[in-house]
C-alpha positions as CSV (number, residue, x, y, z in Angstrom):
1,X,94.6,-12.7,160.1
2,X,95.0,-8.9,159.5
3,X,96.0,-8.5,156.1
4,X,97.3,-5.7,155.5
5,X,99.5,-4.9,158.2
6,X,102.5,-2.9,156.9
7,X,100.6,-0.9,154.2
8,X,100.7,2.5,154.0
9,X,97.8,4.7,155.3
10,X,98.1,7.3,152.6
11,X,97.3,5.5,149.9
12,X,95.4,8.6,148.7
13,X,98.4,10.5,147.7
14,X,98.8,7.6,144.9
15,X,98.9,8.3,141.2
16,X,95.9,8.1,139.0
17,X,95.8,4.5,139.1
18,X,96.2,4.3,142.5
19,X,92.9,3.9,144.8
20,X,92.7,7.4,145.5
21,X,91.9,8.3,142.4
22,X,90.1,5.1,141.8
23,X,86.1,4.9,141.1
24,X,83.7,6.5,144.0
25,X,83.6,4.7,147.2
26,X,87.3,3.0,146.8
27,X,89.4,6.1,148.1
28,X,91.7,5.4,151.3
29,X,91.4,1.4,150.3
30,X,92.6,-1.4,147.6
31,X,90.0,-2.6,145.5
32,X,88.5,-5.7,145.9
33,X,90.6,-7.4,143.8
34,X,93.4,-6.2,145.0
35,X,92.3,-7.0,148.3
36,X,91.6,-10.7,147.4
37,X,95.0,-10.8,145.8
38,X,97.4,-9.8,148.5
39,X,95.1,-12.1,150.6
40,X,95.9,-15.0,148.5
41,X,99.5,-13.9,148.5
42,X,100.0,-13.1,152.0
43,X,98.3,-16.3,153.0
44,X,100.7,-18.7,150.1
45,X,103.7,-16.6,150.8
46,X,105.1,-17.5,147.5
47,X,108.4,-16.8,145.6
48,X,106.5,-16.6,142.3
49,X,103.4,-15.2,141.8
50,X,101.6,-13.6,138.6
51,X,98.7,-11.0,138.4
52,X,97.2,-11.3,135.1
53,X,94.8,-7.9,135.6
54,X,93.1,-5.2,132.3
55,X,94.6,-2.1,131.3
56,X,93.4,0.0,133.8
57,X,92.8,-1.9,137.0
58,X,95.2,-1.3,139.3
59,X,98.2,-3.3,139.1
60,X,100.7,-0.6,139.9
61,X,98.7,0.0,143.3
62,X,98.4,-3.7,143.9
63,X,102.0,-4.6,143.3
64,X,103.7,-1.2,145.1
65,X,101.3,-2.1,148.3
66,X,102.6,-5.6,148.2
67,X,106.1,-4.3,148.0
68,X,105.6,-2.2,150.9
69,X,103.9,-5.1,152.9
70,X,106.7,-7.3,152.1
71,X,109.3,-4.1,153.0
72,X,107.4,-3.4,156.7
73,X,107.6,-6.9,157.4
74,X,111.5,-7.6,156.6
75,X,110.6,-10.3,153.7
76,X,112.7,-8.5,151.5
77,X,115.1,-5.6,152.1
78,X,115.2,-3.8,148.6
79,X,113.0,-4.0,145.7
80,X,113.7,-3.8,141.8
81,X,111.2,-2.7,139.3
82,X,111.6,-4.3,135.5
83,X,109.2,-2.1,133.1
84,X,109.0,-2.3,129.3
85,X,110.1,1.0,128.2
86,X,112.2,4.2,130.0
87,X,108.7,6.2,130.0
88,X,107.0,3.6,132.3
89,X,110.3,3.2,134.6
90,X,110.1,6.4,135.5
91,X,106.2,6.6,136.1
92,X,107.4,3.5,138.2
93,X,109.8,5.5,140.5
94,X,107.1,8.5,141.0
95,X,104.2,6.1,141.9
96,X,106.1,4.6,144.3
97,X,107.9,7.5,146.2
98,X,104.0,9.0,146.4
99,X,104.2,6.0,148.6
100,X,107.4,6.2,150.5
101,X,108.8,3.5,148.5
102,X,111.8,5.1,146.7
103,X,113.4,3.8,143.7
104,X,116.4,5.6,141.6
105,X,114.9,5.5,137.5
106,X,118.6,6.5,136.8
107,X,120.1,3.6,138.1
108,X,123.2,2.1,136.0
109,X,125.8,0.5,138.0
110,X,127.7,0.7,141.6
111,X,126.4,0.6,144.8
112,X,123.1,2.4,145.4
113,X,122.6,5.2,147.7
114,X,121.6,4.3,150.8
115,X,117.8,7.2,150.8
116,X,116.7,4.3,147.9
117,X,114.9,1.2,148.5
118,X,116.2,-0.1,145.3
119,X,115.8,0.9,141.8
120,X,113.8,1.1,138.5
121,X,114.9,-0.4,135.6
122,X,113.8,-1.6,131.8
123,X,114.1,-5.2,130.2
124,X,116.7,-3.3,127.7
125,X,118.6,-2.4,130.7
126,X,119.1,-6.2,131.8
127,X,119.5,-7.8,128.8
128,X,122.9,-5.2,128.6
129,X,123.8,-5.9,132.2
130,X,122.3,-9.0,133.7
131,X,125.2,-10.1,135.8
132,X,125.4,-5.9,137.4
133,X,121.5,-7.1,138.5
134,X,122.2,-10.2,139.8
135,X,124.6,-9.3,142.4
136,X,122.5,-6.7,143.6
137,X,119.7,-9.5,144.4
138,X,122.4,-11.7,145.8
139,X,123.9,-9.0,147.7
140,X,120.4,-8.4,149.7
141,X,116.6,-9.8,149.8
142,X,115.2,-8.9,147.0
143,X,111.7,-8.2,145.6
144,X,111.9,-8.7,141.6
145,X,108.7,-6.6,140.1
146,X,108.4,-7.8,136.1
147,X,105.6,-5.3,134.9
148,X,104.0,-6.8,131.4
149,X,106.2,-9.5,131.9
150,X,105.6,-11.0,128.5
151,X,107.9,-8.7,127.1
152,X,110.9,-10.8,129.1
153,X,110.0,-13.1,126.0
154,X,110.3,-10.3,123.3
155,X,114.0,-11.6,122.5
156,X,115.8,-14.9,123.6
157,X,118.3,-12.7,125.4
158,X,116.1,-10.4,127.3
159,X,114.2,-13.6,128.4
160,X,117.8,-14.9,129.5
161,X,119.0,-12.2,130.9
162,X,116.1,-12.1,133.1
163,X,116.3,-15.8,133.9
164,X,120.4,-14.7,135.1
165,X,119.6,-11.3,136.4
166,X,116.7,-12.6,138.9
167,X,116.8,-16.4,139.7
168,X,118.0,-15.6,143.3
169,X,116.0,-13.4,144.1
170,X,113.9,-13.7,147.1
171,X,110.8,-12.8,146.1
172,X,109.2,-12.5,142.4
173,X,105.8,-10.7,141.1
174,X,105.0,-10.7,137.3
175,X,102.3,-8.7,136.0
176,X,100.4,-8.4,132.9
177,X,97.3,-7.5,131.1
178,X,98.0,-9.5,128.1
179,X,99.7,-12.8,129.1
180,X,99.8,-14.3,125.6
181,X,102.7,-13.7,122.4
182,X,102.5,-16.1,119.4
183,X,106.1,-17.6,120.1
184,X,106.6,-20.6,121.8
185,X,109.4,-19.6,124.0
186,X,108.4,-20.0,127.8
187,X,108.1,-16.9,129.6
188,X,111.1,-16.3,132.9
189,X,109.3,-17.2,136.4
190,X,105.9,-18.3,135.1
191,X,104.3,-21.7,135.5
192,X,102.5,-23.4,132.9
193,X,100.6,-26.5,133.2
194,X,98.9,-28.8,130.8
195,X,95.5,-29.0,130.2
196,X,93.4,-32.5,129.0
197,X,94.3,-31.7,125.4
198,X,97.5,-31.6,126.3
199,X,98.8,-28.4,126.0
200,X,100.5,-26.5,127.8
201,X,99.5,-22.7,129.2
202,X,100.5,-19.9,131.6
203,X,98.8,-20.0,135.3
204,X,98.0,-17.0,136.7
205,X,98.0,-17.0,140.1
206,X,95.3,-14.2,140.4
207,X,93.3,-12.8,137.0
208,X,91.3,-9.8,136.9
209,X,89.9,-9.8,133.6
210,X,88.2,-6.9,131.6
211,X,84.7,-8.4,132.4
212,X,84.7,-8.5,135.9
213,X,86.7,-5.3,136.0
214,X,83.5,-3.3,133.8
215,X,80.9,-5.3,136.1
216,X,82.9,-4.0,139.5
217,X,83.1,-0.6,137.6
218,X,86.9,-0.1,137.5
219,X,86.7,0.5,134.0
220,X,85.2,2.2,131.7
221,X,82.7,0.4,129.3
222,X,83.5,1.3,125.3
223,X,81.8,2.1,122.8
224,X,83.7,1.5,119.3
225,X,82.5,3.7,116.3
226,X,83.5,1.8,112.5
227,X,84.0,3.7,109.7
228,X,83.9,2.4,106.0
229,X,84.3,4.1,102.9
230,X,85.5,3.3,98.8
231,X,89.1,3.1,98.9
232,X,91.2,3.5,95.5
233,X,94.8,2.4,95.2
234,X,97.7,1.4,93.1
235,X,99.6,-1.8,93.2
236,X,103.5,-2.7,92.2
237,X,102.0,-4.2,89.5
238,X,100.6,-0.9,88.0
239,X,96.7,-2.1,88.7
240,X,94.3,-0.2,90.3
241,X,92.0,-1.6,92.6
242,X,89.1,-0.3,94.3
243,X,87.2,-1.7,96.8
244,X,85.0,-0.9,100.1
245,X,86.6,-1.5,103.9
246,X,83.8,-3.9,105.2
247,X,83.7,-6.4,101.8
248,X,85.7,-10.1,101.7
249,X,88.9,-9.4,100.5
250,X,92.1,-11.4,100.5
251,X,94.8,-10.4,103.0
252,X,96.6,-8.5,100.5
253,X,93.5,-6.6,100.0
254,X,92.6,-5.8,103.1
255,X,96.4,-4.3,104.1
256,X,96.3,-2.2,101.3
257,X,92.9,-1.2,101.3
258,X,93.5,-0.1,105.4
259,X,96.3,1.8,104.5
260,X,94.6,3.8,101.8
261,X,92.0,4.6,104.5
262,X,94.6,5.5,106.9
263,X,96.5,7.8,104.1
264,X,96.4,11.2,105.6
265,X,95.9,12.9,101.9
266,X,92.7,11.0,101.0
267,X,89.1,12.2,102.7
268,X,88.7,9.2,105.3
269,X,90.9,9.8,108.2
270,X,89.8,13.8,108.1
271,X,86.2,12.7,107.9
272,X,86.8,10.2,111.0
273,X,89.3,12.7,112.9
274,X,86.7,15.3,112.5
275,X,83.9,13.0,113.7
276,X,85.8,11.9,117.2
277,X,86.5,15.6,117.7
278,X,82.6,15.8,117.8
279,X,82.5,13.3,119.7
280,X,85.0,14.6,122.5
281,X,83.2,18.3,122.3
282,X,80.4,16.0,123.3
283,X,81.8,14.3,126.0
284,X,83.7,16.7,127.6
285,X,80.1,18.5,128.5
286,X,80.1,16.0,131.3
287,X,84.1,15.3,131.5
288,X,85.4,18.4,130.9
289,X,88.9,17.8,130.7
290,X,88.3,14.4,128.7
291,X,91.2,14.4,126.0
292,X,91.7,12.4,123.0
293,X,94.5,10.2,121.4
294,X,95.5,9.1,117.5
295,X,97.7,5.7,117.7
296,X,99.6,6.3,114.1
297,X,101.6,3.8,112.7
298,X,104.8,5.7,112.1
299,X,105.5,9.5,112.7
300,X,105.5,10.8,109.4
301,X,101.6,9.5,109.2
302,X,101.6,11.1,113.2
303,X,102.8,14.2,112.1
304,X,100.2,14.9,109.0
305,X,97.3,13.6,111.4
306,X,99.0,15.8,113.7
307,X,98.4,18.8,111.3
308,X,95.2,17.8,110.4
309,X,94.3,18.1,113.9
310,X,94.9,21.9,113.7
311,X,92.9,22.4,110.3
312,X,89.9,20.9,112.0
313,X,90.1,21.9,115.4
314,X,92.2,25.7,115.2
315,X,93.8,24.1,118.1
316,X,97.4,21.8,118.1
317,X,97.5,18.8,118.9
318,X,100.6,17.2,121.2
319,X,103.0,15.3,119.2
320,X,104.6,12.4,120.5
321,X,107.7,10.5,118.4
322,X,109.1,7.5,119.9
323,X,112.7,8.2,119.3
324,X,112.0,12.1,120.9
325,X,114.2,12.8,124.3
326,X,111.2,14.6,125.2
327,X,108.5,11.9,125.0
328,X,108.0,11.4,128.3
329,X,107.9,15.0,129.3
330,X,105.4,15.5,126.6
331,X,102.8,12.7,127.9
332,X,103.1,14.1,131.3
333,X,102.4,17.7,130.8
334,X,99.3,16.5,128.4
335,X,98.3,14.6,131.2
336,X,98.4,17.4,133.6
337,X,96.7,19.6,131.2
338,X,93.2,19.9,129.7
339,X,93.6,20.1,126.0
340,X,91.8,18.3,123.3
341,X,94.5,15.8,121.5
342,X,97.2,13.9,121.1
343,X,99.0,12.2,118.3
344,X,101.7,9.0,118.5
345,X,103.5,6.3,117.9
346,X,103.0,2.9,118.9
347,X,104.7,3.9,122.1
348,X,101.8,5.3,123.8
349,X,99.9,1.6,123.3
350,X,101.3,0.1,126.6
351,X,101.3,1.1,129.9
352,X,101.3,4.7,129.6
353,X,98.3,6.4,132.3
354,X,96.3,9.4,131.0
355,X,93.7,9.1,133.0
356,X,91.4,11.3,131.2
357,X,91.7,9.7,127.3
358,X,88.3,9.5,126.6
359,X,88.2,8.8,122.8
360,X,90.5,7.4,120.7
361,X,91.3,6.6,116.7
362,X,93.0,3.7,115.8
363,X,95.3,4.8,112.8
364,X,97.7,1.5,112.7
365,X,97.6,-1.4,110.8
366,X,98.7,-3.9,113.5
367,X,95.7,-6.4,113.9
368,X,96.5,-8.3,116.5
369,X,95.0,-8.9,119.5
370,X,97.7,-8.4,122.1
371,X,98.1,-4.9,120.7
372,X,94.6,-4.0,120.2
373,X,94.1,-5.0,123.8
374,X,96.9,-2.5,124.8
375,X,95.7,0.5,122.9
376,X,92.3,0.2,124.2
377,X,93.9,-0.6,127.5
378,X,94.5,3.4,126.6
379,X,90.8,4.7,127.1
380,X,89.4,2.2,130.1
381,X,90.8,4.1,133.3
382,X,87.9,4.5,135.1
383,X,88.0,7.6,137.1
384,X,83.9,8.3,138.2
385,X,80.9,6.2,137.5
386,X,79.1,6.9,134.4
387,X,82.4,7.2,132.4
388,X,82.6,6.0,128.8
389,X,85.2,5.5,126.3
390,X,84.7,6.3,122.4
391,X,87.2,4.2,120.2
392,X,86.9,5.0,116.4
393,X,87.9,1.8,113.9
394,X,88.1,1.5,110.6
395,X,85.9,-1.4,109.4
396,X,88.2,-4.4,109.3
397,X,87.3,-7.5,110.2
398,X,90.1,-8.9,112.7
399,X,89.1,-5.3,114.8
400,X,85.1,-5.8,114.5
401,X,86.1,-9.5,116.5
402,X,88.6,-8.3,118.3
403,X,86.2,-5.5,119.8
404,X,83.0,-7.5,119.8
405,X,85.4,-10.1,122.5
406,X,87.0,-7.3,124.8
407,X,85.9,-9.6,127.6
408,X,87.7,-12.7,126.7
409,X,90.8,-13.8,129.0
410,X,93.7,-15.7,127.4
411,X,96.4,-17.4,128.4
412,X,100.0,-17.7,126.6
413,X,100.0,-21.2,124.8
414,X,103.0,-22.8,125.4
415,X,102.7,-25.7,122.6
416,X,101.2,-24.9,118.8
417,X,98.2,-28.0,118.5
418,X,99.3,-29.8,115.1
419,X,97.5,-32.2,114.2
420,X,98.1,-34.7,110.1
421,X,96.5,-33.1,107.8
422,X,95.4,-29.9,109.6
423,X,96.4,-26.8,109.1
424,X,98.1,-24.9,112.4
425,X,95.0,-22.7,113.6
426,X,97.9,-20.3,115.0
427,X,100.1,-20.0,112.3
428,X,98.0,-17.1,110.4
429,X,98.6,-14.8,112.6
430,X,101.9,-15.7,114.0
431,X,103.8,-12.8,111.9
432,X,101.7,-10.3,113.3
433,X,102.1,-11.3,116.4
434,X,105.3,-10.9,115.7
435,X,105.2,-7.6,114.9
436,X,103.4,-6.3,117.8
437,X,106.0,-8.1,120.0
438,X,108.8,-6.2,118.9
439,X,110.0,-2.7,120.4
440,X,107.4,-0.3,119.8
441,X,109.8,2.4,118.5
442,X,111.3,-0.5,116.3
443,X,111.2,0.2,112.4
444,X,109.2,-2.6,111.7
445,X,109.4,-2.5,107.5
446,X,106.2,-1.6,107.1
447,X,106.3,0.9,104.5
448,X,108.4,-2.3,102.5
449,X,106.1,-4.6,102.8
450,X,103.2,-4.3,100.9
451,X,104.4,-1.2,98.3
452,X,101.2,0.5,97.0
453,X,100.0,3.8,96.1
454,X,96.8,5.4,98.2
455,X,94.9,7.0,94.9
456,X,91.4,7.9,96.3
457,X,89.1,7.4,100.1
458,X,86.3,8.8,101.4
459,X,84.3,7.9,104.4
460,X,81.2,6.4,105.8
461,X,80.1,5.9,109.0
462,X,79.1,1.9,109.1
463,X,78.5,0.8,113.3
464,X,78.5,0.7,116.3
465,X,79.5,-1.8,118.8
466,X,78.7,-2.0,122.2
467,X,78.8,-5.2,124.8
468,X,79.3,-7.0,122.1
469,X,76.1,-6.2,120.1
470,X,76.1,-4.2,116.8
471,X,74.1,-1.1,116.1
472,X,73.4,1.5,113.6
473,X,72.3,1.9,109.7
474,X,75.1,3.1,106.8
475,X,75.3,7.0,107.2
476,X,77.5,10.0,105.4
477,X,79.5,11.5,107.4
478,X,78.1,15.1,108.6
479,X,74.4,13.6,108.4
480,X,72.0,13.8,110.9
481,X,72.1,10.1,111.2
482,X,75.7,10.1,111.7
483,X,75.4,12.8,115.0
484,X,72.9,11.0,116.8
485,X,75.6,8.5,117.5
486,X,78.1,11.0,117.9
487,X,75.8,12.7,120.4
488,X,75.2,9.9,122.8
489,X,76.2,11.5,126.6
490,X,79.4,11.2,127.9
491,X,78.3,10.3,131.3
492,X,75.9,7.5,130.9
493,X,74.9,4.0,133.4
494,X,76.1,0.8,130.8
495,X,72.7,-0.1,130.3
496,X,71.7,3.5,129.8
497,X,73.7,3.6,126.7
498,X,72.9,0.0,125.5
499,X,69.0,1.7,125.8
500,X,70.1,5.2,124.1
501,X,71.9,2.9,120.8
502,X,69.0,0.9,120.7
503,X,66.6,4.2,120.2
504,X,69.3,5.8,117.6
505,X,68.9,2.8,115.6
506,X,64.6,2.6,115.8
507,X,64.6,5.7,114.6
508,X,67.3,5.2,112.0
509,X,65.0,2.4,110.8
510,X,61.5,4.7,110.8
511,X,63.8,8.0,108.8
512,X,64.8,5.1,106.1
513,X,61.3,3.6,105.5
514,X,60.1,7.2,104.9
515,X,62.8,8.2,102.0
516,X,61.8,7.1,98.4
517,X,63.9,3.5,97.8
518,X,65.8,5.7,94.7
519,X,67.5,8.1,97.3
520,X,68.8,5.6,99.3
521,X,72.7,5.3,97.9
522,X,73.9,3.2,101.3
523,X,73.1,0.4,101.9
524,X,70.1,0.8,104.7
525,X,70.3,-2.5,106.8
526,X,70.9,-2.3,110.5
527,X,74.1,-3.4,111.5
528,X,73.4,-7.0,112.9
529,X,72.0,-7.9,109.4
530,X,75.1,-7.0,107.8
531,X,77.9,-9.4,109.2
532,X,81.2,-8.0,108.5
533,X,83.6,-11.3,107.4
534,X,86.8,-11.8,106.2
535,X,87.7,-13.4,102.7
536,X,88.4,-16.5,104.6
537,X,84.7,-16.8,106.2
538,X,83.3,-16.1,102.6
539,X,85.3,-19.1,101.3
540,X,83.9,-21.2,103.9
541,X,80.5,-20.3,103.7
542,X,80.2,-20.8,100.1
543,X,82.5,-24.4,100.9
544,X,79.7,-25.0,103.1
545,X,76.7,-24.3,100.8
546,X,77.9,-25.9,98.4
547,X,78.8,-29.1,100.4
548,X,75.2,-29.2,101.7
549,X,73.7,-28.7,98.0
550,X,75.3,-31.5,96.9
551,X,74.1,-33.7,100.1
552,X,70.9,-32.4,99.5
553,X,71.1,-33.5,95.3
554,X,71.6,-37.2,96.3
555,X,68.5,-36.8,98.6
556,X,66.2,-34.9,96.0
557,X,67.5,-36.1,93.0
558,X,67.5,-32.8,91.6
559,X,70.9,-31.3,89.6
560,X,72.8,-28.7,91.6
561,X,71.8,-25.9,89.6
562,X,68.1,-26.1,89.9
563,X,68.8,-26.4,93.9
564,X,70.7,-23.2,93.5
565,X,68.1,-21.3,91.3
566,X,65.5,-22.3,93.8
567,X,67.4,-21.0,96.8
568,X,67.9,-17.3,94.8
569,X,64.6,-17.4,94.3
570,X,63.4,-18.1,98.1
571,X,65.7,-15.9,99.5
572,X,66.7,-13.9,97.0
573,X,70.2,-12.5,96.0
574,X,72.7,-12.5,93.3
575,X,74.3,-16.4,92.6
576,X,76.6,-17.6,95.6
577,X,79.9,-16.1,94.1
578,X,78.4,-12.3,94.3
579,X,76.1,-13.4,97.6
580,X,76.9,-11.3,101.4
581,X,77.4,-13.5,104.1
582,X,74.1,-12.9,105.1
583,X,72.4,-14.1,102.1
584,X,74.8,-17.4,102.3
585,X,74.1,-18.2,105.9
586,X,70.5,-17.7,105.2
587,X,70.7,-20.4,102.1
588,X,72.2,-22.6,104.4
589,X,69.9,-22.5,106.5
590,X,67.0,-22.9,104.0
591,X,68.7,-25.7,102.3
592,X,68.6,-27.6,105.5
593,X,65.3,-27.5,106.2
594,X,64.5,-28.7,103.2
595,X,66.6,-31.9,103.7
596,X,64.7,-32.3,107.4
597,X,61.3,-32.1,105.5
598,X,62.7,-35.0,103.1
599,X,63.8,-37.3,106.5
């Protein structure tokens, strides 16, 4: 069976994400898993199908060669496009003409002219005018392309209006990266089936996680840089606080103490803007037109990280505001061009191909994992072997896990598992989820919800993480510590860099053990010996301890406080309400092998 019959030759002349631009030895031809997806397609012929693929590998190639496949061969006679956002229609329409596939971006009612081969349009745009859409696909054969269809769920009526606009249609293709939302509400034209336990969840007809995508070398391993650093603020109440990013606090704590880092007027985000900037003149030696990105949570933040920008680096930084006319204007001549940064809003997150972002900040204070997955999604396009990606975090725990599990797939739940007595395992996150669900030029309250004022924050350079292994000793930023991470090539084989981290940190070790212990004002433990948790872990972990003492005091006979006082003074450490994580998982541990030796 030939496969491919109907696809355009000049698959070359493709945008960046197309194969043409792809990783060496892929020009003139789909990627594998491409390949093995229009194989499956063409072989099932079905009405539905979903691609579940990472930022970065190909989907716009795979679903415009499809559409032309399905053109050649008369399946369908027009096609319609459905993206998230006006920026991404239009990036639509010009990867497709590059094809000979072309679709009108301006499209708002009437007849079509008859040079298009259908049109380009956003989930907005439907949920206005469903009805307008639907007699175009009963008019003629239609193929219905949903890109990152999980945002047909991002309001009932956008998820209805697709269900009206496209239910004839001949032909539909959803595609994601990030098929799961924290709503309940079923997603237009996907399947879900139930597993043993009874739940329900999206099938994918083909997935292309970020795993295999790194193993096949389609994208871009990353390494994520974590800064910490004292942070000061002021609450409603009048109180000041101070604490340090990294240490169990409670929610509250944490929201406020990220924001403080993220407050342009204290000393942590120059200190960390200043340190990617090092880290981009370092890789563009080997990349030279690499660029760099700031995701900021609203524009007046973008605009004051935009100015920082120029203090630091005498050069200006491109702006982009979600609700500027010239957004998409702005991300495609700083795509075409070769200078250092750019700054924006949420909008960038999703979608948008730069090619050459190399390194990135992440200034927001949307932890969730849909959204993280998106902004990363930013920095993974893969366009020669050997190419990394630098992401700079602050050090908050939901971003540490979220960055140490890049490679996990996941599915949108369709059913919340409740059982009596137990708490919903989903419902902690469900308003952030929320949140990064919602239009990304959306006002989103922020500012309201948590009022505070950012007093004082400064900056230290706290990990790395790589393939989900830790590296690195506490280091102030400008140190010579701190640039032999900064310093790792730009152009480096996966395990070459896993090797080079492991070196930084040896001798990070050795330069410690030389300094006198009273000059030491970090704290000097390699990364992996200093678990960063959230208030919630600490809670359980002293639950836990204290749950095995008492087992163990019916065992020994001894009271709980002598169990305690002998634990301290085996492995040392403050008493268990002042103990790391570290320190409690390790009295765990002792305290059962003490009740073994009793068996």
């Amino acid at each position: 069976m030939t496969t491919t019959a109907g696809t355009p030759s000049h698959s070359h002349h493709l945008s960046p994400a197309f194969p043409g631009r792809a990783p060496w030895g892929t020009a003139s031809k789909l990627r594998a898993w491409q390949q093995a997806a229009m194989d499956k397609y063409i072989q099932e012929q079905p009405r539905d199908f979903l691609a579940v693929a990472t930022p970065g590998a190909g989907k716009t190639t795979f679903a415009l060669t499809l559409a032309s496949w399905l053109l050649h061969h008369h399946v369908v006679q027009q096609v319609t496009v459905v993206a998230p956002t006006e920026h991404l229609k239009k990036q639509w329409a010009e990867a497709a003409a590059r094809i000979g596939i072309r679709l009108d971006p301006e499209y708002s009612a009437g007849p079509l002219s008859k040079e298009y081969h259908g049109v380009a349009v956003t989930y907005a745009g439907v949920g206005v005018r469903p009805m307008l859409h639907r007699n175009r696909v009963e008019q003629r054969k239609t193929l219905v392309i949903l890109d990152e269809i999980h945002h047909a769920g991002d309001t009932k009526s956008w998820g209805e209006a697709c269900l009206e606009a496209f239910e004839p249609a001949t032909r539909r293709l959803a595609l994601t990266g990030t098929p799961f939302r924290s709503d309940t509400n079923p997603i237009p034209f996907v399947t879900y089936e139930e597993g043993d336990d009874g739940i329900r969840r999206s099938a994918a007809d083909y997935t292309y996680g970020y795993g295999s995508a790194l193993a096949d070398g389609v994208v871009r391993p990353v390494i994520f840089l974590s800064y910490s650093g004292n942070m000061r603020w002021r609450t409603k109440a009048g109180d000041e606080i101070e604490a340090r990013l990294g240490e169990p606090m409670t929610k509250d704590a944490v929201s406020q103490a990220w924001r403080t880092a993220l407050d342009p007027r204290g000393e942590w985000m120059p200190a960390v803007l200043r340190a990617a900037d090092q880290r981009l003149t370092e890789v563009r030696k080997a990349i030279p037109d690499a660029g760099a990105l700031v995701i900021a949570s609203d524009q007046e933040a973008a605009r004051a990280y935009a100015k920082l920008i120029r203090d630091i680096t005498g050069h200006k930084a491109t702006l982009v505001l979600s609700d500027d006319a010239g957004a998409s204007k702005r991300i495609d001549e700083f795509s075409a061009s070769d200078d250092r940064w750019m700054v924006a809003v949420r909008m960038v997150s999703e979608g948008v191909d730069v090619p050459r972002l190399a390194v990135g900040v992440y200034a927001t204070t949307i932890s969730t994992p849909l959204f993280f997955a998106q902004a990363v999604g930013r920095f993974v396009r893969s366009r020669r072997r050997g190419e990394t990606a630098s992401v700079f975090l602050p050090t908050i725990p939901d971003l540490l896990s979220f960055a140490n599990e890049m490679e996990r797939e996941r599915d949108h739940v369709l059913d919340k598992p409740k059982k009596d007595g137990e708490e919903d395992p989903y419902a902690e996150s469900e308003k952030e989820m929320e949140e990064a669900n919602k239009q990304q030029d959306e006002d989103t309250g922020e500012q309201e919800m948590l009022p505070f004022e950012a007093l004082q924050s400064d900056a230290v350079f706290d990990r790395v993480m790589y393939n989900g292994a830790e590296f690195g000793m506490q280091a102030h930023p400008g140190s010579e510590e701190e640039q032999d991470y900064l310093g790792i090539p730009g152009l480096l084989e996966p395990d070459q860099v896993q090797l080079l981290l492991q070196k930084r940190q040896a001798r990070q070790i050795a330069h410690s053990r030389r300094k006198p212990a009273e000059e030491a004002d970090l704290l000097e433990l390699p990364a992996e010996r200093r678990p960063v948790v959230s208030h919630k872990e600490m809670m359980e972990l002293r639950r836990k301890l204290n749950s095995l003492v008492g087992a163990y005091v019916h065992q020994s006979g001894k009271p709980h406080g002598v169990i305690h006082t002998e634990l301290r003074r085996v492995c040392g450490g403050p008493p268990a309400a002042e103990a790391t994580a570290g320190q409690l998982r390790q009295r765990i541990a002792k305290v059962q092998e003490w009740a073994t030796r009793m068996r």
